[in-house]
C-alpha positions in Angstrom: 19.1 -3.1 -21.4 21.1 -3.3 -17.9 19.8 0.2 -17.3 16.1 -1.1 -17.4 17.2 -4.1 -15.5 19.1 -1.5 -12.8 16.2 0.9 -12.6 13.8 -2.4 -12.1 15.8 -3.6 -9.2 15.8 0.0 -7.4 12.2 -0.1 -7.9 11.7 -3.9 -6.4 14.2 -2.8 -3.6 11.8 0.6 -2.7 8.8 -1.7 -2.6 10.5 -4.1 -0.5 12.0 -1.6 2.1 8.1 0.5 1.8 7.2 -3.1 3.2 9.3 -3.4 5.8 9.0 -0.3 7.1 5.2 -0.9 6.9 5.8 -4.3 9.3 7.8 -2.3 11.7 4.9 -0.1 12.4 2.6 -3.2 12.3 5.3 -4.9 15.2 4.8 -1.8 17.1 1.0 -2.5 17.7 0.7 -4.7 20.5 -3.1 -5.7 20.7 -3.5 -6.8 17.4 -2.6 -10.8 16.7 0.1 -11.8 14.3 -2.5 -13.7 11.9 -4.4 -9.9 11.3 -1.3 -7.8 11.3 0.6 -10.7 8.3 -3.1 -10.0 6.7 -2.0 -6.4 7.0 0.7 -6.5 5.2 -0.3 -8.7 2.3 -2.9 -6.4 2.1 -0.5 -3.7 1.6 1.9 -5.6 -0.2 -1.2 -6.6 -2.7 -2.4 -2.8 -3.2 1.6 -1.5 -3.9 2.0 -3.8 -6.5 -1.1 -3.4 -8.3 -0.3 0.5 -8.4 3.2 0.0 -9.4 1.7 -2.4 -12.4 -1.1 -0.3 -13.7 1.4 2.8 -13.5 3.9 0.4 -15.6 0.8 -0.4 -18.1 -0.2 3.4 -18.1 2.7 4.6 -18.7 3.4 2.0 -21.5 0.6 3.5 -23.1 0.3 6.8 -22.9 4.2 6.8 -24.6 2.1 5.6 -27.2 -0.6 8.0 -27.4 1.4 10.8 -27.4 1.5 12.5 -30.5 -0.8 10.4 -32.2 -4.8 10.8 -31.8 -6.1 7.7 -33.3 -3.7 5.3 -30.2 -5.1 8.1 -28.2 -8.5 7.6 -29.0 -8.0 3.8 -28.9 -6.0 3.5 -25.8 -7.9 5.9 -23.7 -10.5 4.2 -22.2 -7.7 1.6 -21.0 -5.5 4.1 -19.7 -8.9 5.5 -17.7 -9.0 2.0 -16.3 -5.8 1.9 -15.2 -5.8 5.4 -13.7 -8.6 4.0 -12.1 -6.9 0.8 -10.9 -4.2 3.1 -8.9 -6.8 5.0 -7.6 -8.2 1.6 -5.8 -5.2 0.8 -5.1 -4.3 4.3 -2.9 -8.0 3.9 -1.4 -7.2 0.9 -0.1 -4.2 1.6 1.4 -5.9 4.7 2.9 -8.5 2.3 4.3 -5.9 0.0 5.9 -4.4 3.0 7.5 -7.5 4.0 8.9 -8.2 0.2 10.0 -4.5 -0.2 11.8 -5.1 3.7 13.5 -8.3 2.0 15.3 -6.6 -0.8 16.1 -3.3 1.0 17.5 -6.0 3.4 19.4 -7.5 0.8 20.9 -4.4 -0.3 23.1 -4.2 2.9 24.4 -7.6 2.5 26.3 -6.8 2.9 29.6 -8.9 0.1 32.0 -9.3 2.0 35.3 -9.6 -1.0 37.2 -5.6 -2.1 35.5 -5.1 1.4 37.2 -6.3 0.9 40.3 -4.7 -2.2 40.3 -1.3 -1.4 39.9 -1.4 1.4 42.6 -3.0 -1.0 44.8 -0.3 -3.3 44.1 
């Protein structure tokens, strides 16, 4: 039991440090306000831990199909949903990437009148 417990806490302490590191890069954008970006990372938070569940579920059931057709036959269509539930899960993180890249872009802009009037100084 203290080796389920033990790979459970390495697992939580991933998670945790995948979020961090996910609201470091989040910190680094600058024109984005603090009320989107801790949207952001619930967001994220949200998706990682409905993929880590419906892997848990998945898992839990496929140890059971194995070998035997008729928990195969019955737990199929579950396991398809959570397969499907992951799936989700990586699309949306995919989409938030795709919404902080635009959003990180769009600081670089350069204004040309900020550039002429810095060298006008």
């Amino acid at each position: 039991m203290s080796k389920k417990i033990s790979d459970l806490q390495k697992r939580i302490d991933k998670k945790n440090k995948k979020i961090d590191d996910f609201g470091d890069i989040l910190d680094a954008i600058e024109s984005s306000e603090d009320k989107k970006k801790l949207l952001w990372k619930e967001i994220y938070e949200n998706a990682l831990n409905d993929r880590e569940n419906a892997g848990i579920l998945f898992m839990d059931l496929m140890t059971q199909s194995q070998g035997n057709a008729g928990n195969h036959t019955t737990f199929g269509p579950i396991m398809a949903k959570y397969l499907e539930r992951m799936s989700k899960s990586n699309d949306q993180i995919l989409r938030l990437a795709e919404i902080i890249d635009k959003a990180d872009r769009s600081s670089d802009v350069i204004n040309p009148d900020d550039i002429f009037n810095e060298i006008g100084g």
